[in-house]
N, C-alpha and C positions, 0 to 999 in steps of 0.2 A: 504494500500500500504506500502512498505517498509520506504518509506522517515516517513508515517504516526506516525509508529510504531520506530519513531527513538527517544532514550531516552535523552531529552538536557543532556548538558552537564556542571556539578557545578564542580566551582571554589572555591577552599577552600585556604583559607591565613594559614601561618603557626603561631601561635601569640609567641607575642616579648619575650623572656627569661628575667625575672627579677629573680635576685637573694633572697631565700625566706629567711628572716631572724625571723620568729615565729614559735614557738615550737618547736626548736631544742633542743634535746636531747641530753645528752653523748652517746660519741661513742668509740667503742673499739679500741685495738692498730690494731688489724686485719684492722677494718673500715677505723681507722686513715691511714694508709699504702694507702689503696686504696682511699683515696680523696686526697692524695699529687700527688701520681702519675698519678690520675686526671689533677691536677693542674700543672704538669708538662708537661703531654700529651696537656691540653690547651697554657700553654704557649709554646711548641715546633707550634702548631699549627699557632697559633698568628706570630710567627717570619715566617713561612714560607709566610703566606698570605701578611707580611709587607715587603718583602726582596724587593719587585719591586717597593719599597718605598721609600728607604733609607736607611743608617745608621744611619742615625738622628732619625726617630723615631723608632729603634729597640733598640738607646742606649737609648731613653726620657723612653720606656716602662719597659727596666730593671734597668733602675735610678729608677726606681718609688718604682718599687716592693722589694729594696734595704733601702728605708726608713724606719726608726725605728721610731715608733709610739709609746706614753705614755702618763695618762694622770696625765699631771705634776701637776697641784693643783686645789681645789676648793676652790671656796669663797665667798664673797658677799649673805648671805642665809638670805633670809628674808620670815617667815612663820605667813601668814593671819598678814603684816605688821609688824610682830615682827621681829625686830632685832638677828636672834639666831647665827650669826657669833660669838658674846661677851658670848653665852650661851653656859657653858659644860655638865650643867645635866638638868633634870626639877626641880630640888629644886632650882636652880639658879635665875628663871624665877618671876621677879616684880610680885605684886597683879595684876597691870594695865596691864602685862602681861597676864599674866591667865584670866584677865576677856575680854581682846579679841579673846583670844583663844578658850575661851566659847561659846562665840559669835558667832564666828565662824563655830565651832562643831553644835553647834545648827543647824545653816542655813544648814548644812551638806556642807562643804564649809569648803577648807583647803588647800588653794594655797601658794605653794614654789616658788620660784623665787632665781637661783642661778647662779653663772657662771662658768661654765666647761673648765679649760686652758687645751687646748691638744697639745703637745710638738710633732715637726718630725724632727728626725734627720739625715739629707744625710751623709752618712760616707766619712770620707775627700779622702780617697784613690778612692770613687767613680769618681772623677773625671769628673760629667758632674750634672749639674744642675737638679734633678728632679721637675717635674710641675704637678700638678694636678687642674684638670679645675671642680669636683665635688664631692662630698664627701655627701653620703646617711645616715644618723644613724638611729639606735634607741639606748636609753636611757635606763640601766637598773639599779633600786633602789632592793639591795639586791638581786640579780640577779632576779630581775624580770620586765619583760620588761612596757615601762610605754611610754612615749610619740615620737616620733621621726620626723624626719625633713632633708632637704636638703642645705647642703652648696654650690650654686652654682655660684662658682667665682673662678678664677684660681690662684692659690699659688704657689708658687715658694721653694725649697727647696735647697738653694746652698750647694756645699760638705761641709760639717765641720761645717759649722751652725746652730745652734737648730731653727726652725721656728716655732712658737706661735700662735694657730689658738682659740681665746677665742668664745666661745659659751652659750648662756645666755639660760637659761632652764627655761620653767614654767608649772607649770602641778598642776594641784588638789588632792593633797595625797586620799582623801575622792577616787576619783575613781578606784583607784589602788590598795588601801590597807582596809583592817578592823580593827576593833578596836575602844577602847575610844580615846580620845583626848592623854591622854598623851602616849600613845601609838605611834600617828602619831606624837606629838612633837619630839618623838625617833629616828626615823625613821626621821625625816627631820634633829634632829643634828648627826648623823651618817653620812649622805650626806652631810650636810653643816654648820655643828658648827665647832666650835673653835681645837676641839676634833679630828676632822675628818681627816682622811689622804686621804680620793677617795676610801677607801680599799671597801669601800657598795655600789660604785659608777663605772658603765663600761660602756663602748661603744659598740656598736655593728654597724660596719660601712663598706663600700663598696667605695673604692678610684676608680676614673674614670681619665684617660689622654683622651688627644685629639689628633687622628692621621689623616693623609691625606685620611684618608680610613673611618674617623668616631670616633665617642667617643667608646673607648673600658675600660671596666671595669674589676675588680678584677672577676674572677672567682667564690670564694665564699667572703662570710662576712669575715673580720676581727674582732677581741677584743680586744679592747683598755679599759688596766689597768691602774692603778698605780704601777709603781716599778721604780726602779733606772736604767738607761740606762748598759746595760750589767751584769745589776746585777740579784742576783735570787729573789728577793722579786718578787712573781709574775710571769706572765706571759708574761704582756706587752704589747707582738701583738700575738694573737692565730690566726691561720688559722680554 
């Protein structure tokens, strides 16, 4: 019969957009053109969907995207217990040094432990408090990506303010990189010796506000350098 011969009918969900922050490649100026006005095409979107919203949060979501992100300094580096914040090279490095770093290599086992200070700055002519309620990263040593994590608490960024969001990093050089031991000693005081400016050290992050309509996120990743606020060292914040 008709009814017999009737095909049910599937329901399919559409799955949630996360922004993909692995194996991103360089892209050309051509490419680059068209993921701004991507991201212009989303945020003209964004503001239409929020207009029956307010103006409160159409100004919270362009306060946001207005912040000047850097990462202001590293420090605190301590690799398989060694102290290498006081270390600039490997000749530098105690006997009793090197013989836990032995140690270590051995076990195949070579954990860093450091603290990443990341600096936001609301431009004072902003004039409206930016907030972000999350903040996504990943971690890259040498620009290669290594461990990542979620900041999830709301921060406040008043105009004219630098706001300081310190993040403690730990990761096992052994599964990230190759090499002998004093190899990864390099490689860990390039990130977090004495020596070190952040210049082997970047973010790779996704800022989230919170509006009446839902948490809405950055469009793509951001990169978070080291450089000087309006200066050229760097890049600072890439899209």
């Amino acid at each position: 019969s008709p009814a017999s011969r009737r095909r049910p009918v599937r329901s399919f969900r559409r799955p949630a957009y996360i922004p993909s922050m692995s194996n991103r490649t360089p892209i050309s100026r051509s490419d680059r053109k068209t993921t701004h006005a991507a991201s212009a095409f989303w945020c003209l979107a964004v503001a239409g969907s929020l207009a029956g919203s307010g103006c409160a949060t159409l100004q919270q979501f362009a306060a946001l995207r207005q912040v000047d992100f850097r990462l202001a300094s590293v420090g605190g580096g301590r690799l398989a217990g060694v102290d290498v914040s006081r270390v600039r090279s490997y000749s530098d490095l105690s006997g009793t040094d090197l013989g836990r770093l032995a140690l270590a290599a051995a076990r195949r086992e070579m954990p860093l432990e450091f603290t990443v200070n990341i600096e936001g700055l609301n431009p004072a002519e902003n004039k409206v408090t930016a907030r972000m309620v999350r903040l996504q990263w990943v971690l890259l040593l040498q620009d290669k990506e290594t461990i990542s994590g979620v900041i999830d608490q709301p921060i406040a960024f008043p105009p004219g303010r630098p706001a300081i969001i310190p993040m403690t990093m730990q990761l096992d050089l052994f599964k990230f990189f190759s090499g002998s031991a004093r190899d990864l000693v390099n490689i860990a005081l390039d990130a977090a010796g004495p020596g070190a400016q952040g210049t082997r050290v970047s973010l790779r992050a996704v800022p989230t506000i919170d509006t009446p309509l839902g948490r809405i996120s950055y469009p793509n990743p951001i990169t978070i350098v080291s450089r000087t606020f309006g200066g050229a060292q760097g890049a600072g914040l890439r899209d």
